[in-house]
C-alpha positions in Angstrom: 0.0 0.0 0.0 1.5 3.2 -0.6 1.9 5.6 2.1 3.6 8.4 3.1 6.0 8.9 6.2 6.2 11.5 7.9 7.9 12.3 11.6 6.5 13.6 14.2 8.4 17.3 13.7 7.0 16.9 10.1 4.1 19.4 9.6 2.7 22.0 7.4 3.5 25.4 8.6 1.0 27.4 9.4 -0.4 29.9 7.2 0.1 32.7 9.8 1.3 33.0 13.3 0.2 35.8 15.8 1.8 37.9 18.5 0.8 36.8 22.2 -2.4 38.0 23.3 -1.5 40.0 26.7 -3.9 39.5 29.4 -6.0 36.3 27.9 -8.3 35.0 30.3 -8.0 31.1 30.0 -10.7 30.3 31.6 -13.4 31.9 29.3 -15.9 29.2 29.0 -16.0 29.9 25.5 -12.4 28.0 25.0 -13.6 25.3 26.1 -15.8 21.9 25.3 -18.3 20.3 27.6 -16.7 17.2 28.5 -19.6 14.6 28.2 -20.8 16.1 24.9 -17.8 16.0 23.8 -17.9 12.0 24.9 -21.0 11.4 22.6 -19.2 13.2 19.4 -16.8 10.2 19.9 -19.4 8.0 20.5 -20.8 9.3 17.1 -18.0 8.9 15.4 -18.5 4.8 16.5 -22.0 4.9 15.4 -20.3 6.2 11.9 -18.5 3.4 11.5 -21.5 1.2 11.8 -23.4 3.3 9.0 -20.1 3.4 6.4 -20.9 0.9 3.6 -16.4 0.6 4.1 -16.7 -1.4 6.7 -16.9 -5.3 6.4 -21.3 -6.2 7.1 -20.8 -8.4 10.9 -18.0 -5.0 11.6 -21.1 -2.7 11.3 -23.1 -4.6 13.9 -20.0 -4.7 16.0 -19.8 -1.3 15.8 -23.4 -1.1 16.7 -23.5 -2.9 19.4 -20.1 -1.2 20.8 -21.9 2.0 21.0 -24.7 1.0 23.0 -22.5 -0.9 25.2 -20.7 2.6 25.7 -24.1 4.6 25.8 -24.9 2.0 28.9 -21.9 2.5 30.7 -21.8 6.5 30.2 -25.7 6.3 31.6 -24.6 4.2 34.5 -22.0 6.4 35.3 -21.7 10.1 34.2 -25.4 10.8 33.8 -26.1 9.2 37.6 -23.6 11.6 38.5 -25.0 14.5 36.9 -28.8 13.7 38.6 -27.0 13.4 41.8 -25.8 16.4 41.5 -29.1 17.6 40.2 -31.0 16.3 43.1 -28.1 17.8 45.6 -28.6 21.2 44.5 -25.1 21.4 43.0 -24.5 24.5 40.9 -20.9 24.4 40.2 -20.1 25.2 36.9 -17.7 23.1 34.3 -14.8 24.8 32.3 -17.3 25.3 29.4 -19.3 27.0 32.2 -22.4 24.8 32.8 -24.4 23.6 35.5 -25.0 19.6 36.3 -28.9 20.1 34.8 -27.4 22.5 31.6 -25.6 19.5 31.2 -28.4 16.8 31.3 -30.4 19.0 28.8 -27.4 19.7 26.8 -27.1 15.3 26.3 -30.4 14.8 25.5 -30.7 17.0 22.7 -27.4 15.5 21.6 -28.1 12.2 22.0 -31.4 11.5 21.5 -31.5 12.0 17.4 -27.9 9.9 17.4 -30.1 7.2 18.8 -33.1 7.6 17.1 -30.3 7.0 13.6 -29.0 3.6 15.3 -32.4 2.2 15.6 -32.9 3.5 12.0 -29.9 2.4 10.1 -30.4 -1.4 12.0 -33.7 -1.5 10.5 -34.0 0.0 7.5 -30.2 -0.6 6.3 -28.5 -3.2 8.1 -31.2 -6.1 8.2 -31.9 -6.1 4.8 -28.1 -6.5 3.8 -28.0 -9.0 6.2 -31.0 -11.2 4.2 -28.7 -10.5 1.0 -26.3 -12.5 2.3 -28.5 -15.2 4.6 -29.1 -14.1 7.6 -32.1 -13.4 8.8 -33.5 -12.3 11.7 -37.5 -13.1 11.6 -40.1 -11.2 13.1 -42.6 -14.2 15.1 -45.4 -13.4 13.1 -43.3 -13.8 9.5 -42.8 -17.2 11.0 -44.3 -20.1 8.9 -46.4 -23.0 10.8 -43.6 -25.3 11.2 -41.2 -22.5 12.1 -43.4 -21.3 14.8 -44.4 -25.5 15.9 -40.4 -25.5 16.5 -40.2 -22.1 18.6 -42.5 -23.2 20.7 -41.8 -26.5 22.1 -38.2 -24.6 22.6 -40.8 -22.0 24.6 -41.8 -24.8 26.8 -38.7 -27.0 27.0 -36.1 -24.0 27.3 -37.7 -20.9 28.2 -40.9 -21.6 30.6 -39.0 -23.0 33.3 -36.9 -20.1 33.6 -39.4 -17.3 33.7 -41.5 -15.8 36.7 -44.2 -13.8 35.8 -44.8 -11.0 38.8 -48.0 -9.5 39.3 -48.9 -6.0 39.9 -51.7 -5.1 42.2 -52.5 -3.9 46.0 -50.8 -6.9 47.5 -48.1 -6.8 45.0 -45.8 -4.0 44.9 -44.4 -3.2 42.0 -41.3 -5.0 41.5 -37.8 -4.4 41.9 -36.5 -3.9 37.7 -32.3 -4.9 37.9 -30.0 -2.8 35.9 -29.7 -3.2 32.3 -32.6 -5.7 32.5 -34.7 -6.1 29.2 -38.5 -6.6 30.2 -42.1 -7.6 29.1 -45.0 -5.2 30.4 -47.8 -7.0 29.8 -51.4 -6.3 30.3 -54.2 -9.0 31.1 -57.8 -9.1 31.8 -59.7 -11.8 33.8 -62.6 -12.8 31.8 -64.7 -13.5 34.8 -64.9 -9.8 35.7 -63.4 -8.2 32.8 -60.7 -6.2 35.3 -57.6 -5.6 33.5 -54.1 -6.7 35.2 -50.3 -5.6 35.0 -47.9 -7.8 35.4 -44.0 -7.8 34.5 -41.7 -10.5 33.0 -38.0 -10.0 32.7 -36.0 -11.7 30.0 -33.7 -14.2 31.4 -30.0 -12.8 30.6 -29.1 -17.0 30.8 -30.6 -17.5 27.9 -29.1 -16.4 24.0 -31.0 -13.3 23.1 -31.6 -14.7 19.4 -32.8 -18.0 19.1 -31.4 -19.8 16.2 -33.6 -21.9 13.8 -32.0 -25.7 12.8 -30.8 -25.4 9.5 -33.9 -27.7 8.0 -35.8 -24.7 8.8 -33.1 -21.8 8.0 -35.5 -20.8 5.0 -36.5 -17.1 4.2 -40.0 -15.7 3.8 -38.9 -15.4 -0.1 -38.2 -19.2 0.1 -34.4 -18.8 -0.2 -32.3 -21.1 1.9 -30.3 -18.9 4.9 -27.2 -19.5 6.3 -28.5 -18.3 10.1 -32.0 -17.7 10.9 -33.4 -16.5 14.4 -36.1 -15.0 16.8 -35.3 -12.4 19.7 -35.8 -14.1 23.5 -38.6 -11.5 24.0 -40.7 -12.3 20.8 -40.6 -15.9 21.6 -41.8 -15.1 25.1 -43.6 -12.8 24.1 -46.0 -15.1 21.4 -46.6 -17.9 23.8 -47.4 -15.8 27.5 -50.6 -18.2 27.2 -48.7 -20.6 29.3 -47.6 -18.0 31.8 -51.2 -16.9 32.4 -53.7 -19.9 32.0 -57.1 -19.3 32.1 -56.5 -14.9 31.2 -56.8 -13.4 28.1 -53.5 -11.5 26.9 -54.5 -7.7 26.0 -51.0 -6.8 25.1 -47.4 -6.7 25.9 -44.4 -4.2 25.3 -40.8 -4.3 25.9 -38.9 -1.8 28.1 -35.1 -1.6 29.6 -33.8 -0.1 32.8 -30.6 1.6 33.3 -29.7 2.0 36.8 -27.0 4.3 38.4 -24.2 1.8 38.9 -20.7 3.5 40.2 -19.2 3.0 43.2 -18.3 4.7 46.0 -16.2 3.9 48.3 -15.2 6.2 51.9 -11.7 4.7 51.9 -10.6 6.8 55.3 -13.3 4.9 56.9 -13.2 1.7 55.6 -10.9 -0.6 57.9 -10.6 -3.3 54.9 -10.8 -2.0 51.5 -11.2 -5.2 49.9 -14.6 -5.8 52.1 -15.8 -2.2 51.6 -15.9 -2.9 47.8 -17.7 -6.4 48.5 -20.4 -4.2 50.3 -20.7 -2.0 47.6 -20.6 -4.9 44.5 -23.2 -5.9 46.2 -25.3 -2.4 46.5 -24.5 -2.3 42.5 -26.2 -5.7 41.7 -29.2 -4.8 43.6 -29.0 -1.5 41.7 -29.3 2.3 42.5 -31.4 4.8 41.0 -32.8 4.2 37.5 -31.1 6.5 35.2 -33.1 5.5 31.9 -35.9 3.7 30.4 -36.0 2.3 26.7 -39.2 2.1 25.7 -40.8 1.2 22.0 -42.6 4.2 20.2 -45.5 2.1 20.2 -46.0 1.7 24.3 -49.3 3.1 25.1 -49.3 6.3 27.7 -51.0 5.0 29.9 -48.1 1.8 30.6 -45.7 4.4 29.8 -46.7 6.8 32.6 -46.6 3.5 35.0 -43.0 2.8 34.6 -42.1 6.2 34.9 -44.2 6.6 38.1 -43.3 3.7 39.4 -39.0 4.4 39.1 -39.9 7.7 39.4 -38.8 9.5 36.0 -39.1 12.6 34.5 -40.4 12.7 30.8 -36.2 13.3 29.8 -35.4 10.2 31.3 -37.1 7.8 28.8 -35.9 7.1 25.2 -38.5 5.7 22.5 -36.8 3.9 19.6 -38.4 1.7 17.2 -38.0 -1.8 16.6 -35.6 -4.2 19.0 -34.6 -3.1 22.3 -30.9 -3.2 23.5 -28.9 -3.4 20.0 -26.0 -3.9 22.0 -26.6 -7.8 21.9 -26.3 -7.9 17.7 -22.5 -8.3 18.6 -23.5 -11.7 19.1 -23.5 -12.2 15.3 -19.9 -11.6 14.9 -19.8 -14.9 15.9 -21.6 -16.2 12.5 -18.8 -18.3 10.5 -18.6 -15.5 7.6 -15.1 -14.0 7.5 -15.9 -12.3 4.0 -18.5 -10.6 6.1 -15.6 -9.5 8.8 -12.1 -7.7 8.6 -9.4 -10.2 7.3 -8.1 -11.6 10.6 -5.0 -10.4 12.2 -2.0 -12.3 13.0 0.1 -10.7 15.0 4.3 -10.9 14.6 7.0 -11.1 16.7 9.5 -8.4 16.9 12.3 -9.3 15.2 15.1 -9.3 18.0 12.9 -12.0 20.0 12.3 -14.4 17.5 14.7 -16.8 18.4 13.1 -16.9 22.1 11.7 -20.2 22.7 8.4 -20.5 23.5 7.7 -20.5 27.9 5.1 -22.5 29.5 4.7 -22.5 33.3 6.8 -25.8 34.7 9.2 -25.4 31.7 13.3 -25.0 32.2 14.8 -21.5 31.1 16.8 -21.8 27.6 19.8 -19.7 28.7 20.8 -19.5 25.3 16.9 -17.8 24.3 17.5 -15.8 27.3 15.4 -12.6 26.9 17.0 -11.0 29.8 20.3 -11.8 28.0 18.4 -9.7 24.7 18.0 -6.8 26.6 21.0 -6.3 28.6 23.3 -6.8 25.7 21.7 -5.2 22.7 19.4 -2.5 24.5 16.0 -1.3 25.2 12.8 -3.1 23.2 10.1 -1.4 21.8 6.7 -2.9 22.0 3.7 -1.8 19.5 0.4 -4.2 20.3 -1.6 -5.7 18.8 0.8 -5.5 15.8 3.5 -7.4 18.3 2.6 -10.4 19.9 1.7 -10.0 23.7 2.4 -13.7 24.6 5.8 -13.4 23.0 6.7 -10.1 24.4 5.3 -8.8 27.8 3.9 -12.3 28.9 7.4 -13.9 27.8 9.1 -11.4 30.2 6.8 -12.6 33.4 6.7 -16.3 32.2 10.4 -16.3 32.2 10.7 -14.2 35.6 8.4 -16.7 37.5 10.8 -19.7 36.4 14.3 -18.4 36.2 16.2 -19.3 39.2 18.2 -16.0 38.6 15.3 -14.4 39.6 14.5 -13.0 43.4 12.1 -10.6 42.5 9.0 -9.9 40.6 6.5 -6.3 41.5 3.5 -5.5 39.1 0.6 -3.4 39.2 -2.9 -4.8 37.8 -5.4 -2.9 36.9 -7.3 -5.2 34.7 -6.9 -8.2 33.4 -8.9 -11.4 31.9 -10.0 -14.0 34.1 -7.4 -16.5 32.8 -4.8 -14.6 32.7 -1.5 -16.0 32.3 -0.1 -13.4 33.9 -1.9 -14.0 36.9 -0.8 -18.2 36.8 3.0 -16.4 36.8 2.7 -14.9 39.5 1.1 -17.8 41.2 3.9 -19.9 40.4 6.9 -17.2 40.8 6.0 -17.1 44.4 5.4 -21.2 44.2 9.1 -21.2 42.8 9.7 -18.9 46.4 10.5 -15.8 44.5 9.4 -12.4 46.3 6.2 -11.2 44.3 4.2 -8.1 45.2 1.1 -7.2 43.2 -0.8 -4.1 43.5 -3.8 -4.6 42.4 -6.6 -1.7 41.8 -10.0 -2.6 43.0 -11.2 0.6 41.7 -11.0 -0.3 38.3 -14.6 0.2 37.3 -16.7 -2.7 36.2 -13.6 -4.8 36.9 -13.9 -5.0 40.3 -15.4 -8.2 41.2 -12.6 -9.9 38.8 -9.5 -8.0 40.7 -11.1 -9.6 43.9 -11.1 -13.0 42.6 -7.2 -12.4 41.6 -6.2 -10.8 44.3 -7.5 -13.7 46.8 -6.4 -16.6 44.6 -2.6 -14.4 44.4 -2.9 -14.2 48.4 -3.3 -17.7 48.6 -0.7 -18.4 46.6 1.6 -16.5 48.8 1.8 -13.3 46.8 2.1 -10.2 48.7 -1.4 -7.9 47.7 -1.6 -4.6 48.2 -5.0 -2.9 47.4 -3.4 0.9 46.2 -3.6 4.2 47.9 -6.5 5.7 50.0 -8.3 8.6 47.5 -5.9 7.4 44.3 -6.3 4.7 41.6 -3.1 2.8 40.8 -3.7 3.3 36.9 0.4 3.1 36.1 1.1 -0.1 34.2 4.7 -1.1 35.4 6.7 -4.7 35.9 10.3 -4.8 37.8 12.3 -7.9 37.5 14.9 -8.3 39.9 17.7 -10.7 38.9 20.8 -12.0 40.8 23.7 -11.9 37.5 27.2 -13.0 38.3 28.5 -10.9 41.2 25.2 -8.1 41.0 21.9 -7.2 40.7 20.2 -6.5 37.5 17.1 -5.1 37.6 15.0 -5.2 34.8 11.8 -3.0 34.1 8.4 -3.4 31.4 6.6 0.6 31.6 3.4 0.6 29.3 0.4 2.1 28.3 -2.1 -0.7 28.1 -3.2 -3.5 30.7 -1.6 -6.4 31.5 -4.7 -8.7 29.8 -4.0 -10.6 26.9 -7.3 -10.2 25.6 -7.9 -6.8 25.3 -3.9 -6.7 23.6 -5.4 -7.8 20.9 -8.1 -5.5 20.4 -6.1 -2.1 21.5 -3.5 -0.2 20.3 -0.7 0.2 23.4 2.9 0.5 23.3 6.1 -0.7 26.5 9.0 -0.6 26.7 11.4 -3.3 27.6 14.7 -2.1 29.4 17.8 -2.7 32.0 18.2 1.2 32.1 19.4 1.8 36.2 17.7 4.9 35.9 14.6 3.4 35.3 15.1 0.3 37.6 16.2 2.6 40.6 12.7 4.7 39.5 10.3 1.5 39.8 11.8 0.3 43.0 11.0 3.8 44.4 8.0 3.9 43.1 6.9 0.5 44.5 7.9 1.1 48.2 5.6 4.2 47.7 3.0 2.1 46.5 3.7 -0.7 48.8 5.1 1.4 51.7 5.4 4.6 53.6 7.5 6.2 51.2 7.0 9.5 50.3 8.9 10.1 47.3 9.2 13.1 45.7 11.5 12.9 43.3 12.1 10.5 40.1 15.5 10.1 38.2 13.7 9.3 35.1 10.4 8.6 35.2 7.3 11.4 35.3 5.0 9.8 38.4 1.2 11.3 39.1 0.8 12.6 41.6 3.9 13.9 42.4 5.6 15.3 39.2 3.9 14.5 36.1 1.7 17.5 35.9 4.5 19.7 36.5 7.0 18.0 34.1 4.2 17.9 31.1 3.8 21.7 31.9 7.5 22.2 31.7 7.9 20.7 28.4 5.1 23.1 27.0 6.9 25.5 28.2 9.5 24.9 27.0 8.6 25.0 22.9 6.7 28.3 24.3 9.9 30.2 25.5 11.9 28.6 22.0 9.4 29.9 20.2 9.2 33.3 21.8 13.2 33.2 20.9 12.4 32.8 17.6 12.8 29.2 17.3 10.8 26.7 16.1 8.7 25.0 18.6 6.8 21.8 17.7 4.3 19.1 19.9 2.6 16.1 19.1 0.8 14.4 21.5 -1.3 11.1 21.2 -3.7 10.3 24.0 -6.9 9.2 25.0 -8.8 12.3 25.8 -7.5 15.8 26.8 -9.6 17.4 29.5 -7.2 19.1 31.8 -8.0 23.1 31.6 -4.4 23.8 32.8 -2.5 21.8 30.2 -5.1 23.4 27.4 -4.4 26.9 28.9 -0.6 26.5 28.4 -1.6 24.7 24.8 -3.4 27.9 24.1 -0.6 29.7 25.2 2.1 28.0 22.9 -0.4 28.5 19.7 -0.3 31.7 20.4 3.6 32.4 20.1 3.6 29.9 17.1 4.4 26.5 18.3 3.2 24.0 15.7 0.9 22.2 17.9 -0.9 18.4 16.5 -3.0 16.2 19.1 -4.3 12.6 18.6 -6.8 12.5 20.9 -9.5 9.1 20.6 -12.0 10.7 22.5 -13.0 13.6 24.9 -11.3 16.6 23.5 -12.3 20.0 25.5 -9.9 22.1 23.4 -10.9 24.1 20.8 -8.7 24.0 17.7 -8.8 26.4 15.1 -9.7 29.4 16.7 -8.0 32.7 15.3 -5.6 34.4 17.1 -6.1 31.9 20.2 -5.7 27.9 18.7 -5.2 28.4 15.0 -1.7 26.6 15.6 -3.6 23.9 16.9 -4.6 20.9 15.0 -7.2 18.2 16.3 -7.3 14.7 14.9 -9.4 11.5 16.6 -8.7 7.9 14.7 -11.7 5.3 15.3 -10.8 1.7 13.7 -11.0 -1.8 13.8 -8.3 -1.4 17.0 -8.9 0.8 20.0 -6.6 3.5 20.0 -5.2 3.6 23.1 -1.5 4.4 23.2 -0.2 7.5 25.0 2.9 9.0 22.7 3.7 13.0 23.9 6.4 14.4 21.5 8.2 18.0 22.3 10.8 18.9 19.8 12.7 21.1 22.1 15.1 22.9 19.7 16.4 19.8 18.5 17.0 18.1 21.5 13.7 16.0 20.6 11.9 14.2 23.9 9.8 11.6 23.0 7.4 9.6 26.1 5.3 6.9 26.4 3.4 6.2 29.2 -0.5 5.4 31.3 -1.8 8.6 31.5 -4.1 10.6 29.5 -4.2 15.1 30.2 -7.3 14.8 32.5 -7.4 15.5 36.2 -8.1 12.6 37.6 -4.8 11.1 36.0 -2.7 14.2 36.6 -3.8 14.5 40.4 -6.0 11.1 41.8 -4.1 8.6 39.9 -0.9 6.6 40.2 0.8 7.0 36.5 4.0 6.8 35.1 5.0 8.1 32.1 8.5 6.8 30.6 11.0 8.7 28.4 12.1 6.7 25.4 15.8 7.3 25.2 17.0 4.9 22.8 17.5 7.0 19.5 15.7 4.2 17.3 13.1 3.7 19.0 12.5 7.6 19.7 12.6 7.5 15.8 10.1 4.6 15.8 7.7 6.6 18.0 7.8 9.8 15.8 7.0 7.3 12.9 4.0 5.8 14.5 2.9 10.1 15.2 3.2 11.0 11.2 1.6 7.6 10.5 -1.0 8.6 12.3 -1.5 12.4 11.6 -1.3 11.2 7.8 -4.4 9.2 8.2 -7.3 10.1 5.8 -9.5 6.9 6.6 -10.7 6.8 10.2 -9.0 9.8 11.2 -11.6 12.8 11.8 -10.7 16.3 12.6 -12.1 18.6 15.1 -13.7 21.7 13.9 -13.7 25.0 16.2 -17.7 24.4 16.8 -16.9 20.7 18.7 -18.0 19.2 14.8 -15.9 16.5 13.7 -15.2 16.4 9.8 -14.5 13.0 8.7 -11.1 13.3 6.1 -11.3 11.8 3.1 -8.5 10.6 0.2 -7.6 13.3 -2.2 -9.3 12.9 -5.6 -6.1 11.4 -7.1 -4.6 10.3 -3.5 -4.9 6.8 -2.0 -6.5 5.8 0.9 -4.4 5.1 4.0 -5.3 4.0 7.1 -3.3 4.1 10.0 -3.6 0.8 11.3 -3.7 -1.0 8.0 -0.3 0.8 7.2 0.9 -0.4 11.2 0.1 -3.8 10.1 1.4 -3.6 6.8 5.1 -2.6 8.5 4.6 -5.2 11.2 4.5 -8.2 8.2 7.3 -6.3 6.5 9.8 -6.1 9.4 
């Protein structure tokens, strides 16, 4: 594929550059963006990938059902927080200078047409492409008399025995609906005295939402054969409630979903074991907290309407009608179809090319001394890690493997933050302390919706004889760090693995993260501080190497910016990239404003929230905003200051918002290694040359999607990062 390279320090100038404005007032709401709209623009820009005839049929519903999965959390978690506030009488202002109920307003009128288009391009767009290419999903009533004999003796074999209708009346209350919970309303009448009756089924989440047909009856209202053919749960249920209610005639029913407020909060200065505060808590979540939202269909009468609301207490801003099937975050379930013309060509990742020769480590195995990848990196240098275009098992999961069953090794301290439930990770640590290594984990409960998973780890490490520590009282341990500490000849090595992504082998294969391998003492010296803070008493201040949040990052980040800004007020050329999650920080976009204004050349890669504005004349026009949504989820951290030649180039866990700049644990990593500084200004032009999934943000908080010049190819970032990955 051709492509162009570019560095990071490669951009067009721009077209003008103005003095300094004295006495700017930063702070102006009106340099800012609302942080949770900005949220749903990225979430938008997921929807669009679910709507562009590019991407590969089964991708689109991934895509679909990804951004309802991310409209559930953001419900569960920002918009509870906003109604609390609401309800608490908060009137504290944002950066963009409005209040929690401006706010609320401000996301339904946003979000309400973006769904209202989901529900529309499923129906209307994706279904019937689907039936071109054989699969169907049937409404009951299309069903033909042998289709609908099959569905329901599945109904009374399968489904019955699972489900509890629950009455509504004087003597019983209106029942508890759990979170995320998809539902049946449904109205009876007794025939002896005509009263009508309310009762309420909820779908069983332990049983498939789409019921597959056997292939004998895989055949399409048009009589063409189909290669998958299926009912929803609820329409099954739905079409055969006569067994639920003998002896009652069935008026109607119609489908609703609850979203409850599901974050949690813990008081850790009060709580004497943090482990057993967050149990308490897991289980306040399960039994659910306020409801947030109610899906209903457009075609639920008023007067059931009005009962849900009353009954979970909602306003008329709370509920969301959409047409057709409820919860579209489930049509993820399709990927798993056998069509891979209907998906992107599968990735196989590659090894990089200095730890090819490593042999492959299983737990129990002896250490090759001569594939020693300790040996790699003390002798030839630092390794730079790019997943999921490198292998994780053969890089990151090779280093802890090896550290668990080396004998050289005394040592072994990590931090978790999340990771999959069979983790090998987790079985190295289990056996590094087996083998009777020292091994201290720190691993973060907080990590939202993983939680109940880091329990589970963290008791099975503890029994294992790993030391656990839970993190800090009032911070999340977000940094991703590994020190190996091995006994070589007459002294101690220590060895150190500082990256931007999770320790999980799953998700490696789905996001884009970077690490670094090394034996720097620098950076050895650095973790072993760091953990005897984390572990300790230790109250370290100061960092040879390493940029650490709380303590220094802010102020280091600041410093760079600071520095283009007085090179550029010298005349000088001063130039930033940055790559990162989101960018929320008002300080760090203050000084960004700042170093526009005296002509730095300024280019961020921000995935999602963005509360700069770019573009804006005389304040931002040196300021360029690009956000890349692929197949992968971009979630690297790169931050690039040219500083008049003497270029800096990091890598590390933390995104410019506050929480990781002041209530997290980070680390952030300076690449020293020429080459792989080089390698990392690469990856930034790569990415800033994108004109397939990268979008740009306008000055109004728009994003433009860029397209291939007329006579230009098409490159995409990743597919380029993949393309080099087979090449090297």
């Amino acid at each position: 594929m051709p492509r162009t390279k570019k560095s990071a320090s490669e951009s067009p100038a721009p077209e003008s550059t103005k003095l300094e404005k004295s006495g700017a007032n930063w702070r102006d709401p009106k340099y800012f963006f609302n942080r949770e709209l900005s949220w749903l623009e990225f979430n938008d820009r997921v929807l669009h990938e679910a709507l562009d005839p590019r991407t590969p049929l089964l991708e689109r519903l991934k895509f679909l059902g990804i951004f309802s999965s991310n409209l559930d959390e953001f419900f569960m978690v920002r918009v509870a927080g906003l109604q609390q506030q609401v309800e608490a009488g908060v009137l504290k202002l944002t950066p963009d200078g409005r209040t929690p109920q401006q706010q609320l307003e401000a996301i339904r009128d946003r979000l309400y047409p973006m769904v209202v288009r989901q529900h529309q391009h499923f129906h209307t767009e994706l279904r019937p492409l689907l039936i071109q290419h054989g699969i169907v999903l049937l409404d009951y009533i299309d069903l033909d008399p042998e289709q609908r004999t099959y569905l329901q003796n599945y109904f009374e074999e399968r489904i019955f025995p699972v489900l509890t209708p629950l009455a509504v009346d004087p003597s019983h209350p209106f029942p508890h609906i759990s979170n995320l919970s998809l539902n049946l309303a449904v109205v009876v009448q007794n025939p002896d005295t005509e009263k009508e009756l309310f009762a309420r089924i909820k779908v069983p989440k332990v049983l498939p939402r789409f019921i597959p047909l056997p292939k004998s009856l895989c055949v399409s209202p048009d009589g063409k054969p189909a290669v998958w053919m299926g009912v929803t749960l609820e329409q099954t249920i739905a079409h055969n409630l006569e067994g639920l209610f003998p002896g009652m005639k069935i008026l109607e029913y119609h489908p609703f979903r609850v979203t409850r407020h599901a974050d949690i909060a813990v008081e850790e200065d009060e709580a004497d074991d943090l482990l057993l505060a967050i149990e308490q808590e897991l289980r306040k979540r399960r039994s659910g907290g306020s409801v947030v939202r109610l899906e209903v269909q457009t075609t639920m009468p008023s007067d059931i309407r009005e009962t849900l609301m009353r009954e979970m207490e909602l306003e008329e801003d709370d509920v969301y009608d959409v047409e057709g099937m409820l919860g579209l975050g489930d049509v993820m379930s399709l990927m798993g179809l056998p069509l891979p013309e209907l998906k992107d060509p599968p990735w196989k990742w590659t090894i990089p090319p200095r730890l090819r020769n490593l042999p492959e480590l299983e737990i129990g195995s002896e250490v090759d001394l001569e594939g020693d990848l300790f040996r790699e990196i003390r002798e030839r240098g630092d390794i730079l890690l790019h997943h999921p275009y490198h292998s994780f098992t053969a890089t990151v999961q090779h280093f802890i493997t090896q550290a668990a069953i080396d004998p050289q090794v005394l040592a072994i301290k990590m931090t978790l933050y999340r990771t999959s439930g069979d983790s090998p990770v987790i079985e190295a640590l289990v056996k590094a302390a087996e083998n009777g290594k020292q091994v201290a984990v720190l691993v973060e409960l907080k990590a939202r919706f993983d939680e109940e998973n880091n329990i589970l780890w963290a008791r099975k490490l503890e029994r294992s004889g790993v030391h656990v520590v839970y993190g800090l009282v009032g911070l999340k341990t977000h940094t991703k760090i590994a020190l190996v500490v091995r006994q070589e000849e007459d002294r101690i090595h220590r060895y150190v693995h500082i990256g931007t992504g999770n320790y999980n082998p799953k998700t490696a294969k789905l996001y884009t993260d970077l690490g670094l391998l090394s034996c720097r003492e620098e950076l050895g010296a650095d973790l072993t501080d760091l953990f005897n803070y984390l572990t300790g008493y230790s109250r370290q201040q100061s960092y040879r190497k390493l940029l650490v949040a709380p303590v220094s990052l802010r102020d280091r980040m600041l410093a760079c910016i600071r520095r283009e800004i007085d090179l550029a007020k010298e005349g000088k050329e001063g130039r930033i990239v940055a790559k990162m999650n989101a960018l929320v920080d008002p300080q760090i976009i203050a000084t960004l404003y700042e170093a526009s204004q005296v002509g730095v050349r300024i280019d961020l890669i921000v995935r999602g929230i963005c509360c700069l504005r770019p573009g804006v004349p005389e304040v931002s026009e040196n300021i360029r905003v690009i956000s890349i949504v692929g197949r992968f989820l971009e979630h690297s951290r790169i931050f690039y200051f040219q500083n008049g030649g003497d270029e800096r180039v990091f890598i590390g866990s933390a995104d410019w918002m506050p929480r990781n700049l002041d209530r997290r644990v980070e680390a952030i990593t300076p690449v020293e290694d020429p080459k792989l500084a080089k390698d990392l200004q690469e990856i930034l032009g790569i990415m800033l040359s994108d004109n397939r999934q990268a979008w740009e943000l306008q000055p109004d908080g728009s994003y433009i999607q860029r397209r291939p010049p007329e006579e230009g190819s098409e490159q995409s970032a990743q597919q380029i990062l993949m393309d080099m990955a087979r090449q090297e």
